[in-house]
C-alpha positions as CSV (number, residue, x, y, z in Angstrom):
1,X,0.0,0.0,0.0
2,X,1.6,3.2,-0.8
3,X,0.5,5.7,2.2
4,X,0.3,9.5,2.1
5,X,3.0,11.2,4.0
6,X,1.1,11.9,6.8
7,X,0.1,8.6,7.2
8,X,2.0,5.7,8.8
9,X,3.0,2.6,6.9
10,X,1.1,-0.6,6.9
11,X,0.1,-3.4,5.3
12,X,0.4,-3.1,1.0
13,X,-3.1,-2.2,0.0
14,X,-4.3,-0.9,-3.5
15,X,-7.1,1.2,-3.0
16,X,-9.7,3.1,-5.6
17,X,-11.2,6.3,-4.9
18,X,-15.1,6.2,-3.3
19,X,-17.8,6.2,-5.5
20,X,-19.8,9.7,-5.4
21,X,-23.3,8.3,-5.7
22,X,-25.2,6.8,-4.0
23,X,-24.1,3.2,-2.6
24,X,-26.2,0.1,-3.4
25,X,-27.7,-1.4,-0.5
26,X,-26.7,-5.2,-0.3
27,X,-28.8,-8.2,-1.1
28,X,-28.1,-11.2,1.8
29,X,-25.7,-12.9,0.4
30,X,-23.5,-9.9,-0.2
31,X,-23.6,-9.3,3.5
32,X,-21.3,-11.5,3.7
33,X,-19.4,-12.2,0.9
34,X,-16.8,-14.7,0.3
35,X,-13.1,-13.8,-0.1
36,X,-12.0,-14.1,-3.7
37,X,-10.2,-17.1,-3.2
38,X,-13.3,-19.2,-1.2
39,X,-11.5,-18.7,1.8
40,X,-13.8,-17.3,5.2
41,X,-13.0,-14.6,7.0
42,X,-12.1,-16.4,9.8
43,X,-9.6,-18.7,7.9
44,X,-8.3,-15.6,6.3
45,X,-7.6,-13.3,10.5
46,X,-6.6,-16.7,11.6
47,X,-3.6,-16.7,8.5
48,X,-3.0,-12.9,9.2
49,X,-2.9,-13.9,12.9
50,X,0.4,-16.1,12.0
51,X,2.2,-13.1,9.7
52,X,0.6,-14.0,6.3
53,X,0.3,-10.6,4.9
54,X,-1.6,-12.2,1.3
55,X,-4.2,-13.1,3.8
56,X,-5.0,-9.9,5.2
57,X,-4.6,-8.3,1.6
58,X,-7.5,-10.7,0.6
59,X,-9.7,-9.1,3.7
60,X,-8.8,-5.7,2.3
61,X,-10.0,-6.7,-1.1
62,X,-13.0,-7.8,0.1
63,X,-14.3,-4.8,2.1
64,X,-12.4,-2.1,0.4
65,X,-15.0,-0.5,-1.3
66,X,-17.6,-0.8,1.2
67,X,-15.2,0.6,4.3
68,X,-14.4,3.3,1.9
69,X,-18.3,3.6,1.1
70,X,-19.0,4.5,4.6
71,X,-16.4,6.8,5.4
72,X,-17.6,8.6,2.4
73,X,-20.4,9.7,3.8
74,X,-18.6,11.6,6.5
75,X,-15.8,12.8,4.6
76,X,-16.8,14.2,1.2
77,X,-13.4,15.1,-0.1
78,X,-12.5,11.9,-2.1
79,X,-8.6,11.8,-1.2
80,X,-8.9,12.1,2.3
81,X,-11.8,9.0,2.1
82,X,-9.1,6.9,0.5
83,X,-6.5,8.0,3.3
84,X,-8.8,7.4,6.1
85,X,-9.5,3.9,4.2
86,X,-6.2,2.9,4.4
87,X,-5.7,4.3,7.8
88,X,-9.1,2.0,9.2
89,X,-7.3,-1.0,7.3
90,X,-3.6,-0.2,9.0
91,X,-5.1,0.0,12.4
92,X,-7.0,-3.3,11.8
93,X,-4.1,-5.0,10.8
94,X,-2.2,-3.9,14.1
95,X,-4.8,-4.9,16.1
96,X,-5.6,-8.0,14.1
97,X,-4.4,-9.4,17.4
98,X,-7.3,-8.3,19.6
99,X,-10.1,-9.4,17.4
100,X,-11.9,-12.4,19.5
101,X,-14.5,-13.4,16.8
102,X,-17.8,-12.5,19.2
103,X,-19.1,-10.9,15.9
104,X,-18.6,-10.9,12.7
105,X,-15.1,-9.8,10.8
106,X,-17.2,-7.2,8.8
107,X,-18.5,-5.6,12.0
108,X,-15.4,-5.5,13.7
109,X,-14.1,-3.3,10.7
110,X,-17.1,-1.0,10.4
111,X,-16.6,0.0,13.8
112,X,-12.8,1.3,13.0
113,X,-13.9,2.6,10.0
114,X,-16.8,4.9,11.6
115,X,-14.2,5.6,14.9
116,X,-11.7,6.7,12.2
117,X,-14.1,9.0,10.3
118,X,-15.6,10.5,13.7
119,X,-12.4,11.0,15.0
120,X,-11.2,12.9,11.8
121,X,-14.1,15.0,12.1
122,X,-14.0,16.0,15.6
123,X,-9.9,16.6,15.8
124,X,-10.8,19.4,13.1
125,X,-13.9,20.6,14.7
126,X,-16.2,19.4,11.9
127,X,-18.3,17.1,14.5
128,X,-22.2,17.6,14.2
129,X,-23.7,17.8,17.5
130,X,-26.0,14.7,18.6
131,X,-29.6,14.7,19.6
132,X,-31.2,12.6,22.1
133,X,-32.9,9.8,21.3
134,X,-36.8,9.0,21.6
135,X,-38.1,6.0,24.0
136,X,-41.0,5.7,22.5
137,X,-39.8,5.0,18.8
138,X,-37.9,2.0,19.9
139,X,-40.1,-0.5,18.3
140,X,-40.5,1.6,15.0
141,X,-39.0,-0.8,12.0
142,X,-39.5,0.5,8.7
143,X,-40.2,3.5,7.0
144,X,-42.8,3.1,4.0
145,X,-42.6,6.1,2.4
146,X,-39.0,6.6,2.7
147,X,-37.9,2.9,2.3
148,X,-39.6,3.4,-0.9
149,X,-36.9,6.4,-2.1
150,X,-34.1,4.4,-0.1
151,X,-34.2,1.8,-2.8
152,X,-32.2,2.1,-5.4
153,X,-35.2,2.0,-8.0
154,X,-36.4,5.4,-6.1
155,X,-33.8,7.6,-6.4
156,X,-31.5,6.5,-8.8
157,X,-34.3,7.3,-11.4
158,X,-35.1,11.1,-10.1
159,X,-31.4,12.6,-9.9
160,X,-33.0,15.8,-8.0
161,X,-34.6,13.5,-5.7
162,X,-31.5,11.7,-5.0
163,X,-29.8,15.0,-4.6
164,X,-32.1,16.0,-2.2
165,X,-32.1,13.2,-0.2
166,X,-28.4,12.8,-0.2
167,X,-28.1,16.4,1.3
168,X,-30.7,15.3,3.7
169,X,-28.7,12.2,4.8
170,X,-25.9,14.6,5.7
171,X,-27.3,17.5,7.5
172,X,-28.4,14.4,9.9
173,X,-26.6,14.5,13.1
174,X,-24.2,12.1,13.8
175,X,-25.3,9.6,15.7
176,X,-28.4,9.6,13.6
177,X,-26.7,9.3,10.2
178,X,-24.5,7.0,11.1
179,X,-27.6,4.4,12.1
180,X,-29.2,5.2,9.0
181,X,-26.2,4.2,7.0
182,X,-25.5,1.3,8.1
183,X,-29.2,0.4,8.0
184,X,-30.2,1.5,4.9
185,X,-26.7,1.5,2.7
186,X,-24.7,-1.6,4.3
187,X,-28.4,-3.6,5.2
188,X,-27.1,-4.4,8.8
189,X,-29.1,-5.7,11.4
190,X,-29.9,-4.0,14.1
191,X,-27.8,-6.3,16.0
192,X,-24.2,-5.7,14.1
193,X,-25.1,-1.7,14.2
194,X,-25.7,-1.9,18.1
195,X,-21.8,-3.6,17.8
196,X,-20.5,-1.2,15.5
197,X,-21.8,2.2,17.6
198,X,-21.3,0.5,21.1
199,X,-24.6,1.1,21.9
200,X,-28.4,-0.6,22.9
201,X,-30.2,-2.1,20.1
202,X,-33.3,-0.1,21.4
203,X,-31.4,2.9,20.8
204,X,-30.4,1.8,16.9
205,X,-34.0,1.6,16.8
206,X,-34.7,5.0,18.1
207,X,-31.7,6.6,16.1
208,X,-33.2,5.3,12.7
209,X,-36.6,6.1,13.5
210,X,-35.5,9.8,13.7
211,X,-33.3,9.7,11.4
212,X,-35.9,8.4,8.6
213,X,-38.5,10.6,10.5
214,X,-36.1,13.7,9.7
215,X,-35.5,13.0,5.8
216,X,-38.9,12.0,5.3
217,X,-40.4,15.7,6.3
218,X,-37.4,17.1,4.3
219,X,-38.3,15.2,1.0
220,X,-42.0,15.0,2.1
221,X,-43.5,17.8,-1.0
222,X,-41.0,16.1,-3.1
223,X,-42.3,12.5,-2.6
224,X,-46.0,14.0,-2.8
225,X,-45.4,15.0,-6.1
226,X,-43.7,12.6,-7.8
């Protein structure tokens, strides 16, 4: 991997730059996808466990694009999402180590990746501030009207819609948006999310709930008049 200078060294990495639009959400078997070479995560941390550095290249292959997926939609300049990319894949490496297998591999990364992005953002004073979450929208699962322009047949087909709800998805507050993301663009459960943001599952709940709640009054005259 060649790093940027102010980045430190780690394992060798090729990465691309992020896609700009908006991510496909996964079907279940992309979830988890095998490694290109048939081999499961866990055979592949167990190699990189014992030095083999092709293994952990194989991980990075595999999740590349989706790590850098997420971090793009905290960072919007494309460079430093490639950067920070490489930086969440040189800190999993180095603490290859400490990952017990409780949860899935994937998980395990998505959590560095969204701790790398935060911490980017609040070192240079970009953080959003959060809001507090709602008890009573705990058991709320799915959004019809806005799971309907969350699908890729919604607003890929209405580029102003998809505009809108893009700059919707980002004036969310943090701890919101970064629910709804992993949700809704990485099709987590509810259960890997609560792993990934160290937090309750009933608050996931709540944070997508608002977060849907949100975008859905922004784009709500759009949506009435398509």
């Amino acid at each position: 991997m060649i790093m940027s200078e102010r980045r430190q060294s780690g394992p060798a990495v090729q990465l691309k730059e992020a896609p700009a639009g908006p991510i496909m959400k996964p079907d279940a078997e992309q979830t988890r996808p095998n490694a290109p070479d048939g081999q499961t995560d866990l055979q592949l941390v167990r190699k990189a466990r014992q030095g083999d550095r092709s293994a952990f290249d194989l991980l990075v292959l595999k999740y590349q694009s989706r790590v850098a997926s997420i971090i793009s939609r905290y960072i919007y300049d494309s460079q430093e999402v490639m950067d920070l990319t490489q930086e969440t894949f040189v800190k999993a490496y180095r603490a290859i180590e400490r990952f017990r297998g409780d949860s899935a591999f994937y998980t395990w990364l998505y959590r560095i990746a969204v701790n790398t992005a935060k911490n980017f953002l609040e070192a240079r004073g970009r953080r959003p501030q959060g809001v507090a979450d709602v008890a009573d929208a705990e058991s709320y699962e799915d959004g019809g009207r806005l799971r309907e322009v969350a699908s890729p047949e919604g607003f890929l087909q209405r580029d102003q819609l998809r505009e809108a709800l893009e700059k919707a998805i980002g004036a969310l507050p943090e701890e919101l948006r970064s629910a709804f993301l992993l949700r809704e663009y990485e099709g987590l459960s509810y259960e890997d999310i609560a792993r990934i943001l160290e937090c309750p599952i009933g608050t996931v709940r709540s944070r997508i709930f608002r977060a849907r709640d949100a975008i859905d009054r922004q784009l709500g005259p759009m949506l009435d008049n398509s």
